[in-house]
GUKE-878963 format. One record per residue (C-alpha): x, y, z; residue number from 1. Coordinates in steps of 0.05 Angstrom, whole numbers. Example, Ala and Ser with C-alpha at 12.3 -4.5 7.8 and 13.67 -1.06 7.14 Angstrom:
2
[[246, -90, 156], 1]
[[273, -21, 143], 2]
***
This chain:
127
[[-65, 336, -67], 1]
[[-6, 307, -109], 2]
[[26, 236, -84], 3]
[[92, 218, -114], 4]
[[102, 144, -107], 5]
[[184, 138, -119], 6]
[[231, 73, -140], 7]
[[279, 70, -91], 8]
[[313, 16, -120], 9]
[[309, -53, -174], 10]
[[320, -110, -151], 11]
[[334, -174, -191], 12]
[[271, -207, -153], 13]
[[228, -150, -149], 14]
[[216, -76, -137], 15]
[[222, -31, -74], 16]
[[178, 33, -72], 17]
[[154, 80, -18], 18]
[[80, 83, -12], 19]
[[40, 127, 26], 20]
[[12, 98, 96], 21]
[[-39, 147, 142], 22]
[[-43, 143, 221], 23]
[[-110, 150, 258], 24]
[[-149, 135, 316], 25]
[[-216, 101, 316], 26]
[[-249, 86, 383], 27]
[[-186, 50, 426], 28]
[[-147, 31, 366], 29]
[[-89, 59, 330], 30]
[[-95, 45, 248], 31]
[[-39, 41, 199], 32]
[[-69, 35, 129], 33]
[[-45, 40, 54], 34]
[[-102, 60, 8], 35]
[[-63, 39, -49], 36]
[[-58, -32, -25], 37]
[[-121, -37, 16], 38]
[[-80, -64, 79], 39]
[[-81, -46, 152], 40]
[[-43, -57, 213], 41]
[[-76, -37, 285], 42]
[[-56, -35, 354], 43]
[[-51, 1, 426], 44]
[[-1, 61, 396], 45]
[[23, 80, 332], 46]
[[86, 32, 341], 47]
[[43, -27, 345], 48]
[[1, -8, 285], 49]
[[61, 4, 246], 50]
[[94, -72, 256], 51]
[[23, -101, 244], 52]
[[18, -69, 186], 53]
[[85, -88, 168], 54]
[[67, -165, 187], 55]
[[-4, -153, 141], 56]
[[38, -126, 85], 57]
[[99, -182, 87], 58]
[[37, -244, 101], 59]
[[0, -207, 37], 60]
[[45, -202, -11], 61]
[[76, -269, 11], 62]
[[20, -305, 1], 63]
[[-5, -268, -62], 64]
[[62, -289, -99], 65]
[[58, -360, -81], 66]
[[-10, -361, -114], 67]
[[13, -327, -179], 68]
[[-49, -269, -158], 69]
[[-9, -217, -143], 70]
[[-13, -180, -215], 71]
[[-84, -193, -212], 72]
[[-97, -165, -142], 73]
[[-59, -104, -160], 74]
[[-100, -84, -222], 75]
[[-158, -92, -187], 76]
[[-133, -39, -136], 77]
[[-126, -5, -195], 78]
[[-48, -4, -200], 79]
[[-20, -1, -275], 80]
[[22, -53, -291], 81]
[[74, -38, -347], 82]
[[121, -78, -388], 83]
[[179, -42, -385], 84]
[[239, -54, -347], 85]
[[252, 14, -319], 86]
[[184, 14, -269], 87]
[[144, -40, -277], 88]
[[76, -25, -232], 89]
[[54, 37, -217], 90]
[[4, 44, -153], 91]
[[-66, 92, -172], 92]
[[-57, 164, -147], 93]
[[-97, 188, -90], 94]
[[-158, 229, -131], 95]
[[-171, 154, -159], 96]
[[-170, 121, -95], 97]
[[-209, 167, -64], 98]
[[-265, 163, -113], 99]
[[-268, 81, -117], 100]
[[-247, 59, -43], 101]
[[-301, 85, 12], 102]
[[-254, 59, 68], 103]
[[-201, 112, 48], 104]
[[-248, 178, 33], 105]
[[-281, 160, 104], 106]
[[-217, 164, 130], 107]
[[-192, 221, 100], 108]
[[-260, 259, 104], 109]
[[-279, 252, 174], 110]
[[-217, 227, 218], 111]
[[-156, 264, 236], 112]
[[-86, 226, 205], 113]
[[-11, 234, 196], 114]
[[16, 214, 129], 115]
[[82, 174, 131], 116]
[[120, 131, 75], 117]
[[134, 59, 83], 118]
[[177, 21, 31], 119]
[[142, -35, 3], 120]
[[193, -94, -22], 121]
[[147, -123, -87], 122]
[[165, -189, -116], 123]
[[179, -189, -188], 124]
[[119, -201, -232], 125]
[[111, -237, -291], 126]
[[128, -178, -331], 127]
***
C-alpha cells in the first residue's frame, strides 16, 4: 500500500499537508488516529472523534512549538526533515510505520477502518 502525503500549500509561518487519519471502533468508542503523528481523537460517533482529534492535533502542535520540540518530536516519529524551501518535512510512509509503531499495525491488522485525509496546518520550523 502506497500513501502520498501532498503540500497543499506554503505558508510564510508554516506548512499545510494532508495526512492520512483511519476510523475504527474499539469496544463503545469511535477512534480517529494519525499513525504518522501518533495522535488520537475519540468519541460517541465518528463526528466526535474527528473534532477531538482535531482539538489533540491543534493542543499538540501548539504546545510542541512553544517549546521549540516540535523538530525533535517529528524525527522521532520518524518524519525527515529537509532543508529546502520547496517541502521542508516529510512524514514516514506507511511500510515504516507499520514496522516501528505497534499501536498502528494492531489497528490495521485486526480492526476494521476507513481511511480519510485531514490537513494538518505545521508551524514553520527552524529550517
Amino acid at each position: 500500500m502506497k500513501v502520498r502525503h501532498k503540500v497543499e500549500e506554503k505558508a510564510r509561518d508554516g506548512m499545510a499537508m494532508k495526512l492520512p487519519v483511519i476510523i475504527f471502533k474499539e469496544d463503545a468508542a469511535t477512534i480517529c488516529y494519525c499513525p504518522a503523528l501518533d495522535l488520537s481523537g475519540y468519541g460517541h460517533n465518528e463526528k466526535e472523534a474527528i473534532e477531538s482529534y482535531k482539538y489533540v492535533v491543534n493542543e499538540y502542535l501548539g504546545h510542541s512549538a512553544q517549546q521549540h520540540t516540535l523538530e525533535k518530536d517529528l524525527k522521532r516519529l520518524g518524519w525527515q526533515i529537509k532543508r529546502n524551501l520547496e517541502k521542508s518535512i516529510v512524514p514516514p510512509p506507511v511500510t515504516k510505520l507499520l514496522a516501528n509503531n505497534n499501536n498502528f499495525r494492531r489497528v490495521f491488522e485486526k480492526f476494521d477502518y476507513k481511511k480519510l485525509s485531514t490537513s494538518i496546518n505545521f508551524p514553520a520550523l527552524s529550517v
